[in-house]
N, C-alpha and C positions, 0 to 999 in steps of 0.2 A: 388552050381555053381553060378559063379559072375555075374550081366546083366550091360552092360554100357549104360551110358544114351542116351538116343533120341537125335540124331544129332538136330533134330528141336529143343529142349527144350533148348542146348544149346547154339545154334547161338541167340533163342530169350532173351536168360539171357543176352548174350555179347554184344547184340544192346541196353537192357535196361541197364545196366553201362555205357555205353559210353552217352547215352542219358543224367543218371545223372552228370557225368563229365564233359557233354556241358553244363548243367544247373547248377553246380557249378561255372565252369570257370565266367559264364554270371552275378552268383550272387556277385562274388568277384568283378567285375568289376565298377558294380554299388555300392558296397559296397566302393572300393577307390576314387570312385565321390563324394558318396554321403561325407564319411569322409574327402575329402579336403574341400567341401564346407562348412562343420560343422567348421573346424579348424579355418577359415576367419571368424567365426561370434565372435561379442564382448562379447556374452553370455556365449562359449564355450571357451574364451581366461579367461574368470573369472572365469569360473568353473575350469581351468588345475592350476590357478593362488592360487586358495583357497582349491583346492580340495572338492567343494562342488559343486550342483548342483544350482544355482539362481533362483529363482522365482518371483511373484508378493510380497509374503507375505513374503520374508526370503530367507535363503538357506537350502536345505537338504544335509544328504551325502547320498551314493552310499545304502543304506538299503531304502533312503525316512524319514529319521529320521529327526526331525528339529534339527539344530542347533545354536547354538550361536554364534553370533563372538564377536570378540575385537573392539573396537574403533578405532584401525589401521587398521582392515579388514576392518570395516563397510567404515570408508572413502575409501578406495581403493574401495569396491563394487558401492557407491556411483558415486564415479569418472567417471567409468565404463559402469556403466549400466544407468545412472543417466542421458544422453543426446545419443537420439538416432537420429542421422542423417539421417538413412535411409529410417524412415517412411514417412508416407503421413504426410504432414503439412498445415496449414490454419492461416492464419492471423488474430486475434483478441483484442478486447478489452477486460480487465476485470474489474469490479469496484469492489472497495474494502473499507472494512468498519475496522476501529480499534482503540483501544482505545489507546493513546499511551502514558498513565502513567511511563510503565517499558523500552522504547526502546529512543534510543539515533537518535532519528529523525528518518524519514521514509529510505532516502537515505545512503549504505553503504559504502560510498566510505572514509568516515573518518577513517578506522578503528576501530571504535567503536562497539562492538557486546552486548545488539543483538539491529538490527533495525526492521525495517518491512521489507526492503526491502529483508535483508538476511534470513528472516524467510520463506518470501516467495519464493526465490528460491529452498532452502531447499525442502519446499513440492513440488514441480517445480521438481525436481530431484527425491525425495524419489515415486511419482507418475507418475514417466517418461513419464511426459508429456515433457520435453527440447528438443528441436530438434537442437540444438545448443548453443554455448556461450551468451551473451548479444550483442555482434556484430553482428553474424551470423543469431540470430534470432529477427532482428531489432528493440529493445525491447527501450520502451522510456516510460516515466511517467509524467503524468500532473502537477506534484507539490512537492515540496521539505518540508516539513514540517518540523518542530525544533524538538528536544528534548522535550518530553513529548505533546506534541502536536497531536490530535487526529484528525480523519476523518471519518466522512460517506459517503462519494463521492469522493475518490480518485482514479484518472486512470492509468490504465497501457497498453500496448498494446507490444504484442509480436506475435511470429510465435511459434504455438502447437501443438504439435501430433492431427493428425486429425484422425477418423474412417473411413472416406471418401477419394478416389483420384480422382486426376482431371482428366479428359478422356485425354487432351494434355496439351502443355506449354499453348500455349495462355490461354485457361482457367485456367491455374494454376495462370498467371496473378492477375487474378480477382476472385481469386479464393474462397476471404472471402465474397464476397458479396450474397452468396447464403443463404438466411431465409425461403423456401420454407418449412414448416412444415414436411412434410416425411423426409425430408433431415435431416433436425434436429434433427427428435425424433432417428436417425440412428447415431447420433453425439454424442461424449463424451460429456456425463453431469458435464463440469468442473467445475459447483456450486457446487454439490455433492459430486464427486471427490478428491476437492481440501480441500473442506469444515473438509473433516474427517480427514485428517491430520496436517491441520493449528491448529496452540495454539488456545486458548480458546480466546485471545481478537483481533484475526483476523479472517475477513471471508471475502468470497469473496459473494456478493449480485446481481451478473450478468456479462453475456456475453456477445456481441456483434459481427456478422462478420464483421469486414472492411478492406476494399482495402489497398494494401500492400503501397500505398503513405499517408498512416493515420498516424499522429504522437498524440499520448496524449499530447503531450507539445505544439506543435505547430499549433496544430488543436482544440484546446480547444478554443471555441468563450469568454468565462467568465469563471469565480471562483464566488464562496459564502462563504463567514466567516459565522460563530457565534461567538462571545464572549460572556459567561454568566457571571454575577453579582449578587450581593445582592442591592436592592435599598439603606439599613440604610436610610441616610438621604441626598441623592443625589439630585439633584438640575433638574431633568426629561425633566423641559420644558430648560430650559440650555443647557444640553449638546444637546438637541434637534434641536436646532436652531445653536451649534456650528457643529453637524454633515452634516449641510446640504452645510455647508463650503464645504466640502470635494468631495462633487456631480460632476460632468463634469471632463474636463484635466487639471493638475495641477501638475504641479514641487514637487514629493514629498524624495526630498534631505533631509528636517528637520523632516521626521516624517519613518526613515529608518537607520538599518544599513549600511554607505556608503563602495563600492566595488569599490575605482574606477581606480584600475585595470582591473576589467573587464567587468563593467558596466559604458556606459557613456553619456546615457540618461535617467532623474529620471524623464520624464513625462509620468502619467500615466492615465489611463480614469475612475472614478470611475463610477458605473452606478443606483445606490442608497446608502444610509447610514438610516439605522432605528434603531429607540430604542421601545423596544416593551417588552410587560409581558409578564412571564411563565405561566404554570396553577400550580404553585407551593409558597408555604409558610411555614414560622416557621412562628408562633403567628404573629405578626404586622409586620413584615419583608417578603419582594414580593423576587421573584426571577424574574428579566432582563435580556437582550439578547439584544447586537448592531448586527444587520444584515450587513451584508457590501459587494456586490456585484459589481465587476469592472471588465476588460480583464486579467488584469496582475498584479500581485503584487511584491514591492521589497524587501528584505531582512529586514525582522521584518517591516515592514510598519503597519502591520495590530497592532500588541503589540504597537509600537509607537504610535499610533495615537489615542489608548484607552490610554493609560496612560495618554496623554494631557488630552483627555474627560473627564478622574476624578479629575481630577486637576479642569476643569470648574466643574463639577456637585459638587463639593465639595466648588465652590465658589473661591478657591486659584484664578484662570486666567476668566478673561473675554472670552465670545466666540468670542470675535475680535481676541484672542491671534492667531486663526488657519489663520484668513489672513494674520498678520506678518510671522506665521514660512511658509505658502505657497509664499510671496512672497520674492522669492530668490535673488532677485534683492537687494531689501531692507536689507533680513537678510541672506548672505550667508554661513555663519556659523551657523551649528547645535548650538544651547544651550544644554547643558550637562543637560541630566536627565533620568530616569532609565523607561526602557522599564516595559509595563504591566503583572504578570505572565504567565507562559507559560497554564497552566492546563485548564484552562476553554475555551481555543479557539482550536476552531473544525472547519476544513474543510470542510462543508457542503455538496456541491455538484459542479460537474463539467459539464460543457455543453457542447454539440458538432453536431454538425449540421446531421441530419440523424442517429443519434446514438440511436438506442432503445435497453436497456437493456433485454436481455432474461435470465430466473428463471425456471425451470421445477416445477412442482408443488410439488414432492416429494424434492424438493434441498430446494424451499420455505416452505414449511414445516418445516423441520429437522430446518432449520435459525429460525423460528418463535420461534419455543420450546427453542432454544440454547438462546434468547437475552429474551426469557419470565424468563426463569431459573434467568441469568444473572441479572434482574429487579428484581426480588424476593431477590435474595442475596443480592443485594445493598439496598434493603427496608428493609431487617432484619439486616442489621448493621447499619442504619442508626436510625433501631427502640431502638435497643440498646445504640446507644450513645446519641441518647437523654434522656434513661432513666438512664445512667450515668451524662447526665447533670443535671437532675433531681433530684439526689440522693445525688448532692454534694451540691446543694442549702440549703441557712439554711430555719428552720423551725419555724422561731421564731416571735413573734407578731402579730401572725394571719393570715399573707402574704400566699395567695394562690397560687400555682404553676405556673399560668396564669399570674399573677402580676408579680412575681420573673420572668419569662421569658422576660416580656416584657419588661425590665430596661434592657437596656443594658448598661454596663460600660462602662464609654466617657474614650478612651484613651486620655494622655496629646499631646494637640497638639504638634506638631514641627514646628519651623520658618521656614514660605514658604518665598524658595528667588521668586521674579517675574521670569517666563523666560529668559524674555528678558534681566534680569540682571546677570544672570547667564554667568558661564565661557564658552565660545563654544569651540566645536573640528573646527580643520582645514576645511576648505574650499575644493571642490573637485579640484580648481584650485592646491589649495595647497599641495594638495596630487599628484595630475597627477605630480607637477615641482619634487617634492621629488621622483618619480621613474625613474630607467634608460632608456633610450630610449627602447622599446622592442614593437613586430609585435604586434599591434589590434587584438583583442582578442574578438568575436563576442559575442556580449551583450545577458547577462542570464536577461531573462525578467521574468522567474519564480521560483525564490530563495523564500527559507521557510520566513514566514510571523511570 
């Protein structure tokens, strides 16, 4: 005989269905919210784009598998994910150090690849730190340096993904100016950061917050050259006394390549010139350094103005020669002569008023080992080619290696014309009448040296 069930049992099963069919409907609901807002993100428009999932380190697919992509993904992900708008941002400096043997000037706007500058966006993007274009994130740099032409104090300043937001606008404002130690040790460590994906002969040596009307270029109170040399048989108190020419404001049209289309004031302030020794030698031969500190430098001013100095140190020109080519009244055409090599001048450092470089201690660290490394290598090749120099010396009549070293072989001279009697280029008058009339063109005070 059959028993039907408990009217009670059954109304209670029909309430709890309906209960989970209210808590279904409620789940889908929140599930088409929450999937339209996933769709709007740039993370999830990359992942539908690549069929992979992005991360900090790569992409995976749908198992968590890493994968690889192509060189047409990778820039597409790059593009992508590589500048995020939507973060919290902060306004800062960065200074940067690198050697610039391999790169086609710091600045990439020539098309030339690679530079510094392009390298450094790269990590810029590949560490998504970008919070925008080079526009959008008001990004300016203190100095244009050549073709091979290296830096230990070169600036830059842009808007970075912060870890930190501002409570409102106004404080967003001024929003880089906050150094308060908690705040920072809460702050992306962009020494670090940036550090481990820069190439090997760029790094970044500090950071700085500053106010969003900070420019590197235009905020920069001074610059510092070095130029190194070899003494040979340089003429020390000479070019000594021709460098101090160079001190104060002075017309430096003859000691520059002329721009003048769109520079059209060549006076500039120098604010010392020193010749000074390294703590370095081969046998009887010093290593030297011209220091050269001023506001603003003109296009190869710095290379011009050594080449004249070895002209004096070498005895070719009097150090009277620097008052002729300073005064432009007298001599307003250039004399034709060949600028100093690019390789041994370095950008030393850059100044700026209120600007203290911050290093966390684990970023200064990692930097210390990476340029102790770098120092080691350049001593073991350097120990090598001297014992290649060594090894090709003859060994004949008794001459001891010391001896051999210190003969150096006099190359045959070549006819020095004077300066002054040399052919000039055109005059800036004479270039301004040769161009067509076209809008003033606000004068670049900080073109590579």
């Amino acid at each position: 005989m059959s028993t039907s069930p408990d009217a009670d049992s059954v109304d209670a099963l029909r309430s709890h269905i309906h209960s989970l069919r209210t808590t279904i409907n409620e789940l889908e609901k929140q599930n088409a919210e929450l999937s339209s807002r996933l769709s709007g993100c740039c993370c999830r428009k990359m992942e539908d784009e690549i069929g992979c999932v992005v991360d900090g380190g790569g992409a995976v697919d749908g198992n968590g598998k890493s994968m690889k992509m192509d060189k047409k993904t990778r820039k597409k992900k790059d593009f992508k994910t590589g500048i995020l708008e939507h973060h919290p941002r902060r306004y800062v400096a960065l200074r940067l150090m690198y050697f610039g043997q391999r790169f086609y000037g710091f600045a990439s706007e020539a098309q030339l690849d690679p530079t510094v500058e392009s390298e450094i966006f790269k990590a810029l993007e590949k560490t998504k730190l970008l919070v925008g274009d080079k526009k959008k994130s008001q990004y300016s740099r203190c100095g244009r340096t050549d073709k091979g032409v290296s830096s230990f104090g070169q600036v830059i300043s842009l808007f970075l993904r912060s870890n930190l937001r501002p409570k409102n606008t106004d404080d967003a404002n001024n929003w880089g100016l906050s150094i308060d130690r908690d705040v920072l040790n809460a702050e992306i460590d962009y020494v670090r950061v940036l550090n481990r994906v820069l190439p090997k002969d760029i790094r970044v040596t500090g950071w700085c917050p500053v106010p969003i009307d900070f420019s590197a270029r235009f905020s920069c109170m001074s610059r510092e050259y070095k130029y190194f040399f070899w003494r040979d048989n340089l003429d020390i108190r000479a070019m000594e006394s021709a460098g101090q020419k160079f001190v104060g404001d002075h017309d430096f049209r003859n000691f520059c390549k002329m721009d003048a289309f769109n520079v059209h004031n060549y006076k500039r302030h120098i604010t010392s010139f020193e010749v000074s020794s390294c703590d370095k030698r081969l046998e009887s031969n010093e290593l030297w350094y011209f220091k050269i500190k001023g506001s603003a430098f003109l296009w190869h001013q710095v290379r011009c103005m050594v080449a004249v100095m070895f002209m004096v140190g070498q005895g070719l020109e009097s150090p009277d020669v620097m008052d002729a080519l300073l005064d432009t009244d007298g001599t307003p055409r250039k004399p034709q002569y060949t600028m100093a090599p690019e390789m041994p001048l370095v950008l030393q450092s850059c100044e700026f008023e209120g600007v203290r470089f911050i290093c966390s201690s684990d970023a200064r660290q990692a930097l210390h080992v990476h340029l102790e490394d770098g120092y080691r290598t350049y001593e073991l090749e350097a120990a090598m080619a001297y014992e290649a120099l060594l090894t090709c010396l003859p060994q004949e009549h008794g001459f001891s290696d010391q001896s051999l070293l210190s003969t150096k072989p006099k190359k045959k001279a070549a006819s020095h014309i004077s300066l002054m009697s040399r052919p000039t280029e055109p005059s800036y008058e004479e270039r301004r009448a040769k161009l067509n009339p076209k809008p003033e063109v606000r004068e670049l005070s900080d073109q590579s040296t």
